[in-house]
C-alpha positions as CSV (number, residue, x, y, z in Angstrom):
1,X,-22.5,18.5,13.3
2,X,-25.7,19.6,12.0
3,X,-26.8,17.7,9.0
4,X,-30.4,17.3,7.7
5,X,-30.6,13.6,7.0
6,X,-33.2,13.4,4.7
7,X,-31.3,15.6,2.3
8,X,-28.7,13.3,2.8
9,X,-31.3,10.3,2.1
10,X,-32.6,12.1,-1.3
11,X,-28.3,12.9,-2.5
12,X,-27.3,9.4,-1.4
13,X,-28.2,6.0,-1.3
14,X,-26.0,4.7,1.2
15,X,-22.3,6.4,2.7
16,X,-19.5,4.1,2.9
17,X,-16.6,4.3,5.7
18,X,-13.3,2.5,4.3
19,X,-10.1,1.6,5.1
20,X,-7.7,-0.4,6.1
21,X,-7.2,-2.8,9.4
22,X,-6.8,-0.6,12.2
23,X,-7.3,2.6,10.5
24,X,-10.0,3.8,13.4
25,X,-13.1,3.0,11.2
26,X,-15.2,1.5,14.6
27,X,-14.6,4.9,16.3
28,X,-15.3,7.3,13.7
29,X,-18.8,5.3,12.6
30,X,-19.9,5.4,16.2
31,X,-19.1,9.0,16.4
32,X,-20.9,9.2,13.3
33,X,-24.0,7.4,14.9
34,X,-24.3,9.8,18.1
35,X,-24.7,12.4,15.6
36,X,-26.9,10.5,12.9
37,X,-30.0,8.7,12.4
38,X,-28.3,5.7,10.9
39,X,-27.8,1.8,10.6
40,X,-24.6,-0.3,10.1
41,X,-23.9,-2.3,7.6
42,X,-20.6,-4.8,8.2
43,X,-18.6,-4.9,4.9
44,X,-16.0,-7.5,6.3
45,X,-15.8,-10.9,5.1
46,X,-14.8,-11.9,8.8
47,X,-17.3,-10.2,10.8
48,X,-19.8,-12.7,9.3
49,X,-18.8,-15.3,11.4
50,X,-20.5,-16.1,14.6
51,X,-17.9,-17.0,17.4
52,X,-15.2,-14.9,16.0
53,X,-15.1,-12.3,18.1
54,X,-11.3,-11.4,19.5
55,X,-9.2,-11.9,16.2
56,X,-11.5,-10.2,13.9
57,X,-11.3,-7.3,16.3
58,X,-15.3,-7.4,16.2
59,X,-17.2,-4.8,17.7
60,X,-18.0,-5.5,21.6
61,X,-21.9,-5.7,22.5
62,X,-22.0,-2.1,24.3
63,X,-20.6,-0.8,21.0
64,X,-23.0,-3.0,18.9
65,X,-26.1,-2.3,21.4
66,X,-25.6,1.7,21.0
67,X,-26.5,1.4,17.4
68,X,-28.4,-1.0,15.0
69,X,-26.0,-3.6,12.7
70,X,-25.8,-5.7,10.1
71,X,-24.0,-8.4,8.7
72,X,-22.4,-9.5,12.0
73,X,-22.3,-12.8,13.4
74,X,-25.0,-14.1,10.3
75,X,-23.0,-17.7,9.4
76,X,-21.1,-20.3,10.9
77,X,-17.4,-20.4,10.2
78,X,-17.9,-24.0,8.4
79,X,-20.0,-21.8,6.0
80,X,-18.9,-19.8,2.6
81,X,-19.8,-16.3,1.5
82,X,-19.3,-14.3,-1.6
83,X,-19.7,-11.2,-3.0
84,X,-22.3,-11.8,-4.7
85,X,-24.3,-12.4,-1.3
86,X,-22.8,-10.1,-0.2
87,X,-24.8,-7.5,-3.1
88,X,-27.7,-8.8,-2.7
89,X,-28.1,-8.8,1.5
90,X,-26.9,-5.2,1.5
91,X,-28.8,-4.1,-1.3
92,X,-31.5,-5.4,0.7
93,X,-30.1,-3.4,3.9
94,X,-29.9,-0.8,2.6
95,X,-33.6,-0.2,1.3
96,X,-35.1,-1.4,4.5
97,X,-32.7,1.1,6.7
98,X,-33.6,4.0,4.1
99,X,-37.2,2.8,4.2
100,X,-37.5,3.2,8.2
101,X,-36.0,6.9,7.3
102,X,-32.2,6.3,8.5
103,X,-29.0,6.2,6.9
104,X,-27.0,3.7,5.8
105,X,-23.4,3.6,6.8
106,X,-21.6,0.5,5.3
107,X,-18.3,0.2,7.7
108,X,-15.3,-2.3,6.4
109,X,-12.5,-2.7,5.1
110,X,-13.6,-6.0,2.7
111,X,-12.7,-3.8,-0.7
112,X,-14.0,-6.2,-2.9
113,X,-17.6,-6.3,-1.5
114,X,-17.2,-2.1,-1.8
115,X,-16.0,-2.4,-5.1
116,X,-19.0,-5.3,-6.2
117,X,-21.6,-3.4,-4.4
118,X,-20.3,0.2,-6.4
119,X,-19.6,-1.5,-10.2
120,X,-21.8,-4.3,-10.1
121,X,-21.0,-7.9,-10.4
122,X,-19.7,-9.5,-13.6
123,X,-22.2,-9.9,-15.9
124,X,-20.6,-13.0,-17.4
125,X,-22.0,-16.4,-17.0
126,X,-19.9,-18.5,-15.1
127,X,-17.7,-21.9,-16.8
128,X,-19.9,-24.4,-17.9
129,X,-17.4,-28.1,-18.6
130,X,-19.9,-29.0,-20.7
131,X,-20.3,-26.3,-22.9
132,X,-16.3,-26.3,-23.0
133,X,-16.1,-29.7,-23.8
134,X,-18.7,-29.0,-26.6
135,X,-16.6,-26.2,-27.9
136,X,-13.0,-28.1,-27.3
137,X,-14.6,-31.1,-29.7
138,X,-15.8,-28.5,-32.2
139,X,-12.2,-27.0,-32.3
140,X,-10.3,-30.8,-32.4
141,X,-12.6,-31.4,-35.7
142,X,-12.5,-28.0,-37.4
143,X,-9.3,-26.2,-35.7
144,X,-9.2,-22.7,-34.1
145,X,-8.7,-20.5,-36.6
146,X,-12.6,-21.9,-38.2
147,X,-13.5,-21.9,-34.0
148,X,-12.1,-17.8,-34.5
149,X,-14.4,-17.3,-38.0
150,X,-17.4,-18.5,-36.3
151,X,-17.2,-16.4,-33.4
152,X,-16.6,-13.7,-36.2
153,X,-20.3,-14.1,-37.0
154,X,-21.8,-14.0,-33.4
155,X,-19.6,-11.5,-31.9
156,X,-17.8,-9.2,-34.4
157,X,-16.6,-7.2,-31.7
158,X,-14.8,-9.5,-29.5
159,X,-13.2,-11.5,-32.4
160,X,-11.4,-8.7,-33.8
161,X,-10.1,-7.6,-30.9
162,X,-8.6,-11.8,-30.4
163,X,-6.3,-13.5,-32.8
164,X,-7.1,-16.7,-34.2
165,X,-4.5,-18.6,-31.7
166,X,-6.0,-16.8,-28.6
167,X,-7.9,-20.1,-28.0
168,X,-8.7,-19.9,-24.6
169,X,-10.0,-16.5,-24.8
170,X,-12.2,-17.5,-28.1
171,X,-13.4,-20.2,-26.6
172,X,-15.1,-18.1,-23.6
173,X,-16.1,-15.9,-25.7
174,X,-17.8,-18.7,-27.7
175,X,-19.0,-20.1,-24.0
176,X,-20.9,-16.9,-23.3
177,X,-22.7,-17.0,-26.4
178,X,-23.9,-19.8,-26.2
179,X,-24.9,-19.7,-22.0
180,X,-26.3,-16.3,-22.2
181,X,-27.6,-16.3,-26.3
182,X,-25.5,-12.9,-26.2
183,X,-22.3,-11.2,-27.5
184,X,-19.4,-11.1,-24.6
185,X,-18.7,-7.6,-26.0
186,X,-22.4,-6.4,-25.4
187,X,-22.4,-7.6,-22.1
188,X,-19.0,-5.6,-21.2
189,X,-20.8,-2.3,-22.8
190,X,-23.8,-2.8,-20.6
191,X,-21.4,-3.0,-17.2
192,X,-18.6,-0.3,-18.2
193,X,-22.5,1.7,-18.6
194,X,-23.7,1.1,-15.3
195,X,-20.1,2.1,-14.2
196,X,-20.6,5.3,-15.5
197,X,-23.8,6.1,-14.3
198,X,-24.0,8.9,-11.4
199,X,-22.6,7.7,-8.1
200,X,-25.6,7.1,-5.3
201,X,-22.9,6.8,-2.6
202,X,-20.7,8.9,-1.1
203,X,-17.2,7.0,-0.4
204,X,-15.1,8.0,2.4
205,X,-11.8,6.6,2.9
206,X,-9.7,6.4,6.2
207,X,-6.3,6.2,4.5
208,X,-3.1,7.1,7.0
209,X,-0.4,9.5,5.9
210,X,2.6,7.8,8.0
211,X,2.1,4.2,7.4
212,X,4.5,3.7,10.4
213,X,1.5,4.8,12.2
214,X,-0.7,2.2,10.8
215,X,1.8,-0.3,11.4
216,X,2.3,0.5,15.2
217,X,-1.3,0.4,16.0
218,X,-1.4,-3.2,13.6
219,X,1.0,-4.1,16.3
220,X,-1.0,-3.0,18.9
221,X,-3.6,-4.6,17.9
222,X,-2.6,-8.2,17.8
223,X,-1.1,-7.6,21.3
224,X,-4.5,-6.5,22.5
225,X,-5.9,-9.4,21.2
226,X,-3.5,-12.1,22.8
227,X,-4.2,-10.6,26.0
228,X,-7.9,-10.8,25.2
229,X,-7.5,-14.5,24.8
230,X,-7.1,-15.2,21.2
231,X,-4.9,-18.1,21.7
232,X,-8.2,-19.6,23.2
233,X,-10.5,-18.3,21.1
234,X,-8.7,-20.3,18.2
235,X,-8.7,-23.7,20.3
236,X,-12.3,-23.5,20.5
237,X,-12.9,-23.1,17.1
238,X,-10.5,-26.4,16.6
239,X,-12.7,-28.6,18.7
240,X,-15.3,-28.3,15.9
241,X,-15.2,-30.9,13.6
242,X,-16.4,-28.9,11.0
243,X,-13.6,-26.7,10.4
244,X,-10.1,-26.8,9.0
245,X,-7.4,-24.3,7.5
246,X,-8.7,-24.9,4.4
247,X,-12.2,-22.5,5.0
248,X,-12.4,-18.9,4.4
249,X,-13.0,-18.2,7.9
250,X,-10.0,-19.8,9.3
251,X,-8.4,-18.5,6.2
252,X,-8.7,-14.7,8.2
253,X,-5.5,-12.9,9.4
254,X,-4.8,-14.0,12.6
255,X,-6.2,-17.0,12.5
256,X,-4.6,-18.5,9.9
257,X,-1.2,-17.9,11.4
258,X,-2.7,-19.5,14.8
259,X,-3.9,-22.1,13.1
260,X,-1.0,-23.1,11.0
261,X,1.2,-23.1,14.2
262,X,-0.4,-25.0,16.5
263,X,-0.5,-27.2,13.6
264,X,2.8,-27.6,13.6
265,X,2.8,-28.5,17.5
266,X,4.6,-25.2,18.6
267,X,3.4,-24.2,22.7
268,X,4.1,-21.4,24.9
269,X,6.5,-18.6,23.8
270,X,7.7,-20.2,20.4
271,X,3.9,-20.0,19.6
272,X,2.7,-16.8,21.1
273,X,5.9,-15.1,19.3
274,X,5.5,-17.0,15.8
275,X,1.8,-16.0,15.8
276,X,2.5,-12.1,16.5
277,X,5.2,-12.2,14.1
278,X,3.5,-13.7,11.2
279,X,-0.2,-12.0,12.0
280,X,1.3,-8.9,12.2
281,X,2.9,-9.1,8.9
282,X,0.0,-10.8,6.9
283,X,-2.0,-8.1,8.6
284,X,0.9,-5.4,7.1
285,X,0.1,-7.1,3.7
286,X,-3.3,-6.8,4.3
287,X,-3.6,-3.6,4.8
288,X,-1.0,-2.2,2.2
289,X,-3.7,-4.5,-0.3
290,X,-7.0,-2.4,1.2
291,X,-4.9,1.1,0.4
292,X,-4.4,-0.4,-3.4
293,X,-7.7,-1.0,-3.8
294,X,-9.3,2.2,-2.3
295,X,-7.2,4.2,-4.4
296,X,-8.6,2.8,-7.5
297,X,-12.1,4.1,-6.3
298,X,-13.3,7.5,-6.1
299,X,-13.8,8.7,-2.9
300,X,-13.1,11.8,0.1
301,X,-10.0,10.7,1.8
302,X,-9.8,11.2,5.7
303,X,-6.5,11.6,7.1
304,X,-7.3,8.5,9.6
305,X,-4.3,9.5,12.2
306,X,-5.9,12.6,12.9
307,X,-9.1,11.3,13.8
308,X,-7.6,9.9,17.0
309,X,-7.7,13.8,18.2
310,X,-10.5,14.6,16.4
311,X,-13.1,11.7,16.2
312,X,-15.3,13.5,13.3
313,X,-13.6,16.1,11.4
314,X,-15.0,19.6,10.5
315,X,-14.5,18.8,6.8
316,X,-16.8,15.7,6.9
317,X,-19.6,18.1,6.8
318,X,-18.6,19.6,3.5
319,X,-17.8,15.7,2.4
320,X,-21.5,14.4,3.2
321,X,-23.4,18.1,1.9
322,X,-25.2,17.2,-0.8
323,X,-24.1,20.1,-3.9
């Protein structure tokens, strides 16, 4: 592959690899890497997590010492992440790697951090029980459909579109007015037109045609990853009095199935085969969930099953060409 990557640099702000669980996005980014100048950037909402490193099917230290990245093993698993973080870290990623004159790759299959980091966050302020309260006392003295005239005067817009006994939905409308001192309706027209704006990133997706494919290699996978000493792995992380099944990070595939069955006191084969069985289909969930989401995004679509012959494809160059 022969790509000039400063005209890459001036066409895009970052490239995206993503896809679902097991779809080969490790491979093809380090393929990627021996033929770029570029920087990693983790968008998985498990990869975060410092000693988490079989189950989340992390990248091993040769793999993470041949090229520079990001967003790996950055928080405890006691600790919470969002997607707003989540904007703002790579956002600030992706400037410094552009800035040192390399590209960004952002590698994951976390859609919703894709899809934040592409449309922008919500806009919206977020509840406010006193302001509610404020608004549900209003209502109890004067009634909705008054509650419904005086959003009339501050937001046109969003009170025709509600009924006077939409009440919930008036009184958030009513919330944001008075948290942000704005209509709800001009806040929605200033997202849908960043939405619209030119794309500065180039999307591609790793989305398998046979899904019994995907679903084999799923399988694989979780074998692979007993062997490797999962089963341990999670023990460890159950001697810290920090965590429980409640957390995000224990709250991963995998995990939570292990988590949830030694809770229940089960040992040796009953364990090992109720694990598999119930990873491997929250994983099958999982990854039928990623292919929803990516579809609703626009992006080049990789055919990911042929990448196992072929780690970059010929067509990837026409993909990445800036027109």
């Amino acid at each position: 592959m022969n790509l000039d990557v400063s005209a890459l640099l001036a066409r895009w702000r970052w490239v995206g690899l993503a896809g679902p669980t097991a779809s080969g996005k490790t491979g093809l980014a380090l393929a990627l890497a021996r033929e770029l100048p570029l920087e990693i950037i983790s968008v998985d909402s498990a990869l975060i997590y410092r000693g988490m490193d079989i189950g989340t099917a992390k990248p091993t230290p040769a793999e993470l010492a041949s090229v520079p990245h990001h967003l790996i093993d950055v928080l405890d698993p006691h600790e919470t992440y969002s997607a707003a973080q989540f904007v703002q870290d790579a956002n600030a990623h992706i400037d410094a790697i552009r800035a040192r004159g390399r590209l960004p790759l952002l590698v994951g299959g976390t859609m919703l951090y894709f899809k934040a980091l592409i449309e922008g966050l919500d806009t919206l302020p977020a509840a406010d029980p006193r302001v509610r309260a404020l608004l549900d006392a209003q209502a109890a003295d004067i009634g909705w459909p008054a509650m419904h005239a005086r959003l009339a005067e501050v937001d046109p817009v969003t009170a025709q579109r509600l009924a006077p006994g939409d009440t919930q939905r008036i009184q958030r409308a009513l919330e944001v007015w008075h948290l942000s001192g704005q209509p709800m309706s001009a806040l929605h027209t200033r997202a849908a037109a960043q939405r619209e704006q030119a794309p500065d990133h180039c999307l591609l997706a790793l989305e398998p045609q046979n899904r019994a494919w995907l679903h084999q290699r799923i399988a694989q996978r979780f074998e692979q990853m007993w062997a490797a000493g999962f089963l341990d792995e999670v023990c460890r992380l159950r001697t810290s009095p920090h965590l429980h099944g409640g957390l995000p990070s224990i709250r991963c595939v995998g995990y939570r199935q292990a988590w949830e069955a030694l809770d229940a006191g089960l040992q040796g084969e009953a364990l090992r085969q109720q694990v598999l069985e119930r990873g491997i289909a929250a994983t099958r969930q999982l990854a039928k969930r990623q292919l929803t989401w990516l579809r609703s995004m626009p992006r080049h679509v990789l055919e990911a099953q042929a990448l196992a012959e072929q780690p970059v494809p010929p067509g990837l160059f026409a993909m990445l060409t800036p027109n």
